[in-house]
C-alpha angles and dihedrals in degrees: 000000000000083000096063089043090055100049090040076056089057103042089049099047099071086050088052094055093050086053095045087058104121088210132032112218096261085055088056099046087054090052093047092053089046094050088056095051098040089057086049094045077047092057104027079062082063099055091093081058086058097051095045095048101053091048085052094057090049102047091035110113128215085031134147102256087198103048089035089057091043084051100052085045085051095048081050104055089047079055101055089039085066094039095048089052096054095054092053094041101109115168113228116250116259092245105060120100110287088235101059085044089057088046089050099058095049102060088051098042081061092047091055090043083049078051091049096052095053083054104045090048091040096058090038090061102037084046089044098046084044097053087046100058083038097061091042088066 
């Protein structure tokens, strides 16, 4: 009898740990999805920065021609990288396997934080070069 207990244990062991599971797969592939677009919605808010940024090298006196002009290239490309990745990002179809869904939002999780790197380096240069001619004044 302990025997049978045991064995019914067992059988039952590998169909607990698929219930304790906090996501199914489709929820995963949802969080995945809205992880994606909330880290574009999070840099699309910094365009204006953007913007900003490159007038201010422009406008800015006593600066560096060469290095502004390296910076606004630089605020540009973070800009077309966006805006490239906008233009690829295609959602899977619903009905696609939920694994290569889930392959599918992490590359391109990987391809908006590359974006968000080009941002992130891009503003800290422009605001340091401008801070910098600023402070020269």
């Amino acid at each position: 009898m302990k025997h049978l207990r045991f064995f019914y244990l067992v059988c039952l062991l590998p169909m607990l740990a698929g219930c304790l599971s906090l996501q199914s797969e489709e929820q995963q592939a949802e969080a995945a999805e809205k992880a994606v677009l909330a880290r574009h919605d999070e840099l699309m808010a910094q365009m204006d920065q953007l913007y900003r940024l490159r007038q201010q090298l422009q406008k800015a006196p006593n600066l560096d021609t060469l290095a502004a002009g390296r910076q606004r290239r630089a605020l540009l490309a973070a800009e077309a990288a966006m805006m490239d990745w906008m233009h690829r990002y295609r959602k899977p179809a619903d009905t696609m396997a939920v694994a290569r869904r889930l392959s599918y939002f992490a590359g391109q999780q990987r391809r908006i934080d590359s974006v968000g790197v080009l941002f992130r380096t891009s503003q800290d240069s422009a605001r340091l070069l401008v801070s910098g001619a600023a402070s020269a004044r």
